[in-house]
C-alpha positions in Angstrom: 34.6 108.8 99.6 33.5 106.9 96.8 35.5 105.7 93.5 33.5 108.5 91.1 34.0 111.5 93.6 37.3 110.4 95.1 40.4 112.6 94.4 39.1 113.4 90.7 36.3 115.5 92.1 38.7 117.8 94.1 41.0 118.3 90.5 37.9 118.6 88.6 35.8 120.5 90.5 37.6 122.4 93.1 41.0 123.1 91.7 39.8 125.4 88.8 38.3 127.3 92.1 41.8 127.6 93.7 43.8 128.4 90.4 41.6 130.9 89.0 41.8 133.7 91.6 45.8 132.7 91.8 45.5 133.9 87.8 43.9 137.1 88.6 46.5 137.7 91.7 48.7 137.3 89.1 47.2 139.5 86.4 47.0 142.3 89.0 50.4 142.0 90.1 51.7 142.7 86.8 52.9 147.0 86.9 50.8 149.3 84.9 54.1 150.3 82.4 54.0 146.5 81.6 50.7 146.2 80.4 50.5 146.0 76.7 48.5 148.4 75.1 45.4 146.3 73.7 41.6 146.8 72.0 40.5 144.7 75.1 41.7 147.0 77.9 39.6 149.7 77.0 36.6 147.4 77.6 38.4 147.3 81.6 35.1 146.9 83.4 33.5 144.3 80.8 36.9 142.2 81.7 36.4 142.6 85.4 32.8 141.5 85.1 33.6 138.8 83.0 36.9 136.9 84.9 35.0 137.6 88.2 31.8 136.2 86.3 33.8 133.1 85.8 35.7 132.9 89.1 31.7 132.9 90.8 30.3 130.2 88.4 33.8 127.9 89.5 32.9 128.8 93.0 29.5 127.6 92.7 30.5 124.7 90.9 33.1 123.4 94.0 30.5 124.0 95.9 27.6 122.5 94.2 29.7 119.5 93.2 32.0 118.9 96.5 30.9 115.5 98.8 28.4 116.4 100.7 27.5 119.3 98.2 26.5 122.9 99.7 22.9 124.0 99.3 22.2 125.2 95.5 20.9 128.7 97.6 23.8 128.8 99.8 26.3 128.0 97.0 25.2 130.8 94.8 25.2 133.4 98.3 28.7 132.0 99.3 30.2 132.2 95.4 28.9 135.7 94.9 30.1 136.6 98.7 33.3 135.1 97.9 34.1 136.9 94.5 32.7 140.3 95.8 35.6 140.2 98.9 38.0 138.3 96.1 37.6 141.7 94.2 37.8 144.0 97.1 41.4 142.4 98.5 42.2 142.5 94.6 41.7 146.1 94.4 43.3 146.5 97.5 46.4 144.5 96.4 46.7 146.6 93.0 47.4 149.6 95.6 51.1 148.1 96.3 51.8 147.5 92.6 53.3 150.3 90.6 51.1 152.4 88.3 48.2 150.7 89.4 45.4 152.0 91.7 42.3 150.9 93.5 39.0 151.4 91.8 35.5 151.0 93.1 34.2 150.9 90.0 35.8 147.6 89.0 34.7 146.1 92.5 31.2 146.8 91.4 31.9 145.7 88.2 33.7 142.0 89.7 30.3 142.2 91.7 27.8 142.8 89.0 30.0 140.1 87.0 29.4 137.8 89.9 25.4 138.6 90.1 25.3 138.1 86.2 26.6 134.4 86.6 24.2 133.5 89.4 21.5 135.5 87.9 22.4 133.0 84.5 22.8 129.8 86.9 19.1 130.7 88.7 17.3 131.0 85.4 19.0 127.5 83.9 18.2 125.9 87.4 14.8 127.1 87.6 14.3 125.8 83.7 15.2 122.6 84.4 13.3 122.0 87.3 9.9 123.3 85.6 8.4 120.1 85.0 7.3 119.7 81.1 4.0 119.7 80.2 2.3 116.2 79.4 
């Protein structure tokens, strides 16, 4: 392990990984009568798609960034994979907490969240490898 990638890559690059989905555990665990009453929670599935969004890009990024780095293909198949079955045992999980209930409708939307980051992530990858004209 070398000096540059040594124990400030795993706190830079993989923690957020690790802490984020413990966030969204923690969001979910929170009953439904405790919720405050907000603008932003009738925009539910736009929130889903966006913290899962987020929780794929720090996937990929651990990934991408870890020593020896995962594939740039694989990465983006394992982050998407990872936050699709991150949102399905978080649906699941909201079953057991009071007032709250399972949707499929905000797994698809933590999915499409997750395809909308690595759709974003191809696109800026793809740019920057287009060499430039001369």
């Amino acid at each position: 392990m070398n000096a540059t990638r040594g124990n400030r890559s795993f706190f830079w690059n993989t923690l957020p990984a690790i802490l984020w989905p413990i966030l969204i555990f923690g969001a979910s665990s929170i009953p439904a009568e405790e919720i405050p009453h907000s603008q932003i929670f009738y925009y539910d599935k736009a929130l889903h798609a966006g913290v899962f969004g987020v929780f794929c890009f720090l996937m990929y990024r651990a990934l991408t960034l870890r020593t020896p780095p995962v594939k740039e293909g694989k990465a983006m198949l394992y982050s998407v994979l990872a936050s699709i079955l991150y949102g399905a045992t978080d649906e699941l999980h909201q079953f057991f907490v009071p007032g709250r209930t399972p949707e499929i409708y905000d797994l698809v939307a933590d999915g499409v969240g997750a395809l909308i980051c690595i759709t974003i992530l191809f696109i800026v990858h793809r740019i920057r490898r287009t060499p430039s004209p001369q």
